[in-house]
C-alpha positions as CSV (number, residue, x, y, z in Angstrom):
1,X,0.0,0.0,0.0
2,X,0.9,3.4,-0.5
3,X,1.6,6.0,2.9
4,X,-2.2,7.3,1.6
5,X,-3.9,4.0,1.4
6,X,-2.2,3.2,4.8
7,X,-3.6,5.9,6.4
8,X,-7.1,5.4,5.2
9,X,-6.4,2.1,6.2
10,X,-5.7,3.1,10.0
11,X,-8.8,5.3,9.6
12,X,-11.2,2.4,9.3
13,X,-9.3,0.5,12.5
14,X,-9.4,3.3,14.6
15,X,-12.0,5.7,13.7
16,X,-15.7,5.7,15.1
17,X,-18.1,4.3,12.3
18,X,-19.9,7.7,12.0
19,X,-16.8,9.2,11.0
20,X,-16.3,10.5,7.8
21,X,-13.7,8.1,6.1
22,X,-11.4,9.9,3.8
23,X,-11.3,7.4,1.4
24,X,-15.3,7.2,1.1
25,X,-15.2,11.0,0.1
26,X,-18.4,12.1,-2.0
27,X,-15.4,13.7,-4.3
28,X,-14.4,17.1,-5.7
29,X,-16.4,19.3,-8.2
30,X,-13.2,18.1,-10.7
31,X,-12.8,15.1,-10.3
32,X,-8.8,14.1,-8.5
33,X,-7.1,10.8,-9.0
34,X,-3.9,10.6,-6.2
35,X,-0.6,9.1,-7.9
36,X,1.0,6.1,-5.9
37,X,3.3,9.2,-4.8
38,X,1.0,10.7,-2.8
39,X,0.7,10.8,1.1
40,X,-1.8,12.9,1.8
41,X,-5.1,12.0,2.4
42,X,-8.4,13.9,0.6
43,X,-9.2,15.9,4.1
44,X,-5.3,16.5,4.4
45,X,-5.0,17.7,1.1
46,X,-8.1,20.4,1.3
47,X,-6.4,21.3,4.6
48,X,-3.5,22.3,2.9
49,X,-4.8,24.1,-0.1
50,X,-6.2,26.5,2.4
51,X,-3.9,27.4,4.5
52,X,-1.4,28.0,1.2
53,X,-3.8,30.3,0.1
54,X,-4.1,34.1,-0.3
55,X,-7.1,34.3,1.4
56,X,-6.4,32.5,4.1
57,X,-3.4,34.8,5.0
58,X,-5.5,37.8,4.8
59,X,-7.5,37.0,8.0
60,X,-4.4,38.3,9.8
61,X,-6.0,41.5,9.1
62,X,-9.6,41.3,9.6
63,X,-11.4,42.3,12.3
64,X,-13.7,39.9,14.4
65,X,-15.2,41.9,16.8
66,X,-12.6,45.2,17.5
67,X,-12.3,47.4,15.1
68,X,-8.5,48.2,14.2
69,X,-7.7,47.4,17.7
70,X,-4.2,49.0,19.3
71,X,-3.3,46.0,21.2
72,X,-1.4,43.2,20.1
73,X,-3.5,40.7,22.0
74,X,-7.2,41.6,20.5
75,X,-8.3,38.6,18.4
76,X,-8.6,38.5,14.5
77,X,-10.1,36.3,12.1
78,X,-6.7,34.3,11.7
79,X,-6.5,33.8,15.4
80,X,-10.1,33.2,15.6
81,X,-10.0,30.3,13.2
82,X,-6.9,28.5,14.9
83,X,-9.1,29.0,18.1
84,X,-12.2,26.8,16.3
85,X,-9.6,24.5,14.7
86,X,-8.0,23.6,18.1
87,X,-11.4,23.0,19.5
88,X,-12.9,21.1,16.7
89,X,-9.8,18.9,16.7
90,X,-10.0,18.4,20.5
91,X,-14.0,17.1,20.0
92,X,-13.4,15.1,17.3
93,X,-10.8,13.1,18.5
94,X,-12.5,12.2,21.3
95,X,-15.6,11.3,19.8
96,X,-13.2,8.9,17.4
97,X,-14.1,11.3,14.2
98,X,-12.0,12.6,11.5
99,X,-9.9,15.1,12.7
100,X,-8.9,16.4,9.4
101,X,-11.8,16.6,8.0
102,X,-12.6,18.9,10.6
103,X,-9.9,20.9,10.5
104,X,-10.1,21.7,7.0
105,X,-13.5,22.8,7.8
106,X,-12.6,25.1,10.3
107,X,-9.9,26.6,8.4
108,X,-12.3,27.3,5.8
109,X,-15.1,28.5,7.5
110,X,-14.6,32.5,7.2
111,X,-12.8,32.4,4.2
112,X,-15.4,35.0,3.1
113,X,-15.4,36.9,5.6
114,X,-15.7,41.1,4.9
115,X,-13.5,43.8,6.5
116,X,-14.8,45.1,9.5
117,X,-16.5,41.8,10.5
118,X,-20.2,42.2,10.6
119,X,-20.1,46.0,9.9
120,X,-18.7,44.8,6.4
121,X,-21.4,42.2,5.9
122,X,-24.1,44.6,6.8
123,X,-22.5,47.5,4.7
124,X,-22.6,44.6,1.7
125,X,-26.1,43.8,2.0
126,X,-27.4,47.8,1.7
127,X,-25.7,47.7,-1.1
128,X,-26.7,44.3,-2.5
129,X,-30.1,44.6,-1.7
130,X,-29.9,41.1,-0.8
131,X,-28.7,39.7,2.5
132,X,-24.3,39.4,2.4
133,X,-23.8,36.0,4.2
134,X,-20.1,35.2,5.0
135,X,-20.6,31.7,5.2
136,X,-21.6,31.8,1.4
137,X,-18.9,34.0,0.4
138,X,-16.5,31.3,1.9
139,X,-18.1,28.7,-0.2
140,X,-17.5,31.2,-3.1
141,X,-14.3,31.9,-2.3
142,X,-13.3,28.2,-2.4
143,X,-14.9,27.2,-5.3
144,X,-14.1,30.2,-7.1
145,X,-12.5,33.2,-6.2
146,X,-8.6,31.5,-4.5
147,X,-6.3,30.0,-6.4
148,X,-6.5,33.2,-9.6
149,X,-9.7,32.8,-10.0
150,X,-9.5,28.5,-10.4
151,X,-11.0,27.5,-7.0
152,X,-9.5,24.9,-4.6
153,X,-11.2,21.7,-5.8
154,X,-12.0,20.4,-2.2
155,X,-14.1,17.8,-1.1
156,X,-17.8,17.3,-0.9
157,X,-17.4,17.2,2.7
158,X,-15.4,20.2,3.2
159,X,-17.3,23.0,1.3
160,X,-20.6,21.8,2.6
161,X,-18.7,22.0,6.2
162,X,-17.6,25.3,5.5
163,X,-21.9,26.9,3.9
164,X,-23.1,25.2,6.9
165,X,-20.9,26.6,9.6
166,X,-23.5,28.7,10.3
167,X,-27.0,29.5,8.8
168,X,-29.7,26.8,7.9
169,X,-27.4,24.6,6.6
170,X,-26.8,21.5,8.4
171,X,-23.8,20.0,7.4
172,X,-24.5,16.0,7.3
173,X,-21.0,14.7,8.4
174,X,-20.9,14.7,12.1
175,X,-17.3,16.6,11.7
176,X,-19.2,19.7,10.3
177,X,-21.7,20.0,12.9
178,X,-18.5,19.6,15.5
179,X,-17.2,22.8,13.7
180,X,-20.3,24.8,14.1
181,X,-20.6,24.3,17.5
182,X,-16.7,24.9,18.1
183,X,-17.3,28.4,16.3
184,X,-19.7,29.3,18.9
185,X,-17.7,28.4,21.6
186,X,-15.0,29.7,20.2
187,X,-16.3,33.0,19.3
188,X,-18.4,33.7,22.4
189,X,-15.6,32.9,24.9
190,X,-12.9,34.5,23.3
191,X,-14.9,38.0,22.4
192,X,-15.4,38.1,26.2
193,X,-12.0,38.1,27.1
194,X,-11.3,40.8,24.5
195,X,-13.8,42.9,26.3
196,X,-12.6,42.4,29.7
197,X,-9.3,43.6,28.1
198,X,-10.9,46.6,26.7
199,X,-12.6,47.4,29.4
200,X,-15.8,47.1,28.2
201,X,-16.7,43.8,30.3
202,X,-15.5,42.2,33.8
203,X,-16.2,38.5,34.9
204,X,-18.5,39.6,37.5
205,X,-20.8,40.9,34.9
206,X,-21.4,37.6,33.4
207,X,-24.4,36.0,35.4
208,X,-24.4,34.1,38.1
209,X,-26.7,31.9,36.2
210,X,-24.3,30.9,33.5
211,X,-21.4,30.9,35.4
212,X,-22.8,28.7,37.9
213,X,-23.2,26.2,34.9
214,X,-20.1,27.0,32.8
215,X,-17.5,27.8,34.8
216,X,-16.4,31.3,36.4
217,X,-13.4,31.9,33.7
218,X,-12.1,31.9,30.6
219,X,-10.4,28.5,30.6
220,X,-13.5,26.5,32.7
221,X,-16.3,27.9,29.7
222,X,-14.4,26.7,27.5
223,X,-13.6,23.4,29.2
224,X,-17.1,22.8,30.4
225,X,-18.8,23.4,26.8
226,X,-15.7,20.7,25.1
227,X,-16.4,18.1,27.7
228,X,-20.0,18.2,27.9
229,X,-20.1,18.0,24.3
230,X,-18.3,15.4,24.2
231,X,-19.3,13.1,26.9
232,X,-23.0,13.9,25.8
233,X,-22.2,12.9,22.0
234,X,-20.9,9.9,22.7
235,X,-23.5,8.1,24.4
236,X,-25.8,10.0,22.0
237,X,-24.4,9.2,19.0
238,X,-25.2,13.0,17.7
239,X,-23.5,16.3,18.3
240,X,-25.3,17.8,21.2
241,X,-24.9,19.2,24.3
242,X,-26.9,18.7,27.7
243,X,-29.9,21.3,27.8
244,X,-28.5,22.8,31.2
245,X,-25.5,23.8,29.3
246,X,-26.5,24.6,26.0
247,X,-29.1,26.9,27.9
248,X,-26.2,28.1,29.8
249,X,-24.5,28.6,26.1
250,X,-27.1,30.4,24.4
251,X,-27.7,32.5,27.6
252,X,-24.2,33.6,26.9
253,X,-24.9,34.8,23.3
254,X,-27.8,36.7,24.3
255,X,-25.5,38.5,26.9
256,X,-22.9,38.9,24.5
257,X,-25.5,40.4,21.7
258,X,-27.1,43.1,24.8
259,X,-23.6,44.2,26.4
260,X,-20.6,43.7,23.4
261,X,-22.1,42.9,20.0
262,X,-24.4,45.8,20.2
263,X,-22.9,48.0,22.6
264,X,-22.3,51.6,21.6
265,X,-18.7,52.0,23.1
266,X,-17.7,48.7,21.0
267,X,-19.5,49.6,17.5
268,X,-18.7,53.2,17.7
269,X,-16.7,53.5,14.4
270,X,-18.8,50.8,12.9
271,X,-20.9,53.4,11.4
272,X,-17.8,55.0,9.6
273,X,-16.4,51.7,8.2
274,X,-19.7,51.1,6.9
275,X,-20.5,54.7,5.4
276,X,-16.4,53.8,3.7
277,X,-17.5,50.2,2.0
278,X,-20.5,52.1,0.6
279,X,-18.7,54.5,-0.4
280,X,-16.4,52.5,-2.1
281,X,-18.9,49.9,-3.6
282,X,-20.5,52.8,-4.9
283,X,-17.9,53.8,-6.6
284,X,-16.4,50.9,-8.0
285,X,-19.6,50.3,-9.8
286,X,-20.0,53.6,-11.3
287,X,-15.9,53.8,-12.3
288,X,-15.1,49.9,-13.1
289,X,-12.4,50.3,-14.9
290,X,-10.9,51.4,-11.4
291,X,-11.2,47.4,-10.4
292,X,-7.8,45.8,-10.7
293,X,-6.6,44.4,-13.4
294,X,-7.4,40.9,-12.4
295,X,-11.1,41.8,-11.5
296,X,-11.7,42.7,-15.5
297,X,-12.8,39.6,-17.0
298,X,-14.6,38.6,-14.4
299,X,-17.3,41.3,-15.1
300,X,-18.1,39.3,-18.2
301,X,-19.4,36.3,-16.7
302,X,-20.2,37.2,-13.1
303,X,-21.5,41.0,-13.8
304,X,-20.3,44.2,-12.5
305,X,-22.7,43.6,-8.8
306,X,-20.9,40.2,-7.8
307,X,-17.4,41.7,-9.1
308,X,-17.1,45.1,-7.1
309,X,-18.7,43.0,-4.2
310,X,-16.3,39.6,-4.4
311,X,-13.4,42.7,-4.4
312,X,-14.6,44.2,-1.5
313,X,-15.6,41.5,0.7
314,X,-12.1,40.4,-0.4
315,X,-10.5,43.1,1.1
316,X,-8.3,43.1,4.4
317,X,-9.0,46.2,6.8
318,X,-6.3,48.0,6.3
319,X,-6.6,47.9,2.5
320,X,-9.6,49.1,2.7
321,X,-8.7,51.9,4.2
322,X,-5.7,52.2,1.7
323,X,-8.2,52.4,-1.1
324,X,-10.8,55.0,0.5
325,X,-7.8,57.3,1.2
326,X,-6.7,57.1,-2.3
327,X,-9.4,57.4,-3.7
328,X,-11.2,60.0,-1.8
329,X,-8.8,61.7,0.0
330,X,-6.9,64.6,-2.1
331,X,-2.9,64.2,-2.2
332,X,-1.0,67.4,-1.9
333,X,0.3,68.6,-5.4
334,X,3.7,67.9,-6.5
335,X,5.6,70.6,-8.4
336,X,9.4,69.4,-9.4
């Protein structure tokens, strides 16, 4: 056998039977044939094809919750997704799943993503007239957009991981509903201790409720929601939690939405960032020849809308304030 075919052999002795096995893949959108060289398996492969990729190195830059912060510790969407990854791994392992599959998944998941987190995907939507869903823009981005425009080829299993993240979408494979739950977790736990660093939050403000149920800290949420997900899975046979601590969980969120995610102190320049991507969206679609040269062609077949939008959403934070200064923004005039 080859180092591939011995691993997917090791897959099928050690993995649970609800696993997603990497040879039984439903495939790629073109199809792949792996040489006798290859070591990687399917999951491994998508795995790295994302990481390698532009867009994946431009969630350095993206906000998740603070905008621009001036700390070094506030979390981004790169730092974010190595958070989900960790815990997806963690859950899957013990639940004997495919850890690669789920990793791929969660490195995939905001691909999409806009600058300015949410601001960005609400500034895309006015100006869309249709709802901006990152989870379908990292499904775009994927099949379409990385790579120069080629798409990555993954697997079945990944890109329907990475649409159903979040949204109505259930993924099917028990790895991708491990990955939308690790995203909350994630997300949740680690957006409150980038308040309590800005000062916007402190543990005591958390109720009593939820921390009498998940823990009084950082580190024992985040422990409480991985173990009880996974000791309750496994004699489930489903990805659930108990309903004292997903209660406890989606307790949390609400919290989150009344004191952070909506609170005027934190969003206070989300108003400007979104008033700049209009801006800009409006005028990339009046002056399209201003696109890069790269975005031309695709005018032809995707339309000027979805081509000044995939640019945008595209677009790290700090570029994006690059481009509204140089375009907006008069330079001083320089006489040699």
């Amino acid at each position: 056998m080859t180092i591939r075919e011995q691993i997917e052999y090791q897959e099928h002795r050690r993995l649970n039977p609800l696993a997603a096995f990497s040879d039984r893949s439903a495939g790629r959108p073109v199809p792949y044939e792996p040489d006798e060289n290859d070591v990687r398996t399917a999951y491994q492969r998508d795995c790295d094809r994302i990481v390698h990729c532009k867009a994946f190195r431009r969630l350095m830059h993206k906000t998740q919750v603070f905008l621009r912060p001036e700390g070094d510790h506030y979390r981004t969407r790169m730092t974010h997704t190595l958070e989900v990854s960790r815990i997806a791994r963690t859950i899957t392992r013990a639940l004997g799943l495919n850890e690669d599959l789920s990793e791929a998944i969660a490195l995939g998941h905001d691909l999409g993503h806009t600058p300015f987190g949410h601001a960005g995907e609400s500034a895309l939507s006015d100006c869309l007239g249709v709802e901006f869903c990152h989870n379908e823009q990292s499904l775009r981005v994927v099949d379409v957009l990385a790579n120069n425009g080629e798409g990555l080829n993954l697997t079945h299993e990944v890109r329907l991981g990475i649409l159903g993240h979040t949204g109505p979408h259930i993924p099917k494979t028990l790895e991708g509903q491990v990955v939308r739950w690790a995203d909350r977790i994630a997300y949740i736990n680690h957006d409150i201790d980038d308040a309590i660093r800005a000062g916007v939050l402190t543990n005591e403000d958390i109720p009593r409720s939820i921390s009498h149920v998940l823990g009084g800290n950082h580190s024992q949420r985040i422990d409480t929601l991985v173990c009880d997900i996974i000791l309750t899975s496994r004699e489930a046979g489903a990805i659930v939690f108990t309903p004292a601590v997903e209660t406890a969980l989606n307790d949390l969120r609400s919290f989150m939405f009344d004191r952070v995610y909506r609170n005027p102190t934190v969003k206070g320049e989300e108003r400007k960032a979104k008033d700049m991507l209009r801006r800009m969206y409006a005028h990339y679609y009046a002056h399209p020849e201003d696109l890069p040269e790269d975005f031309q062609p695709q005018m032809s077949f995707d339309g000027l809308e979805r081509t000044v939008c995939d640019y945008i959403a595209g677009m790290t934070d700090k570029y994006a304030v690059d481009k509204f200064t140089e375009i907006f923004t008069p330079t001083g005039w320089n006489i040699r």
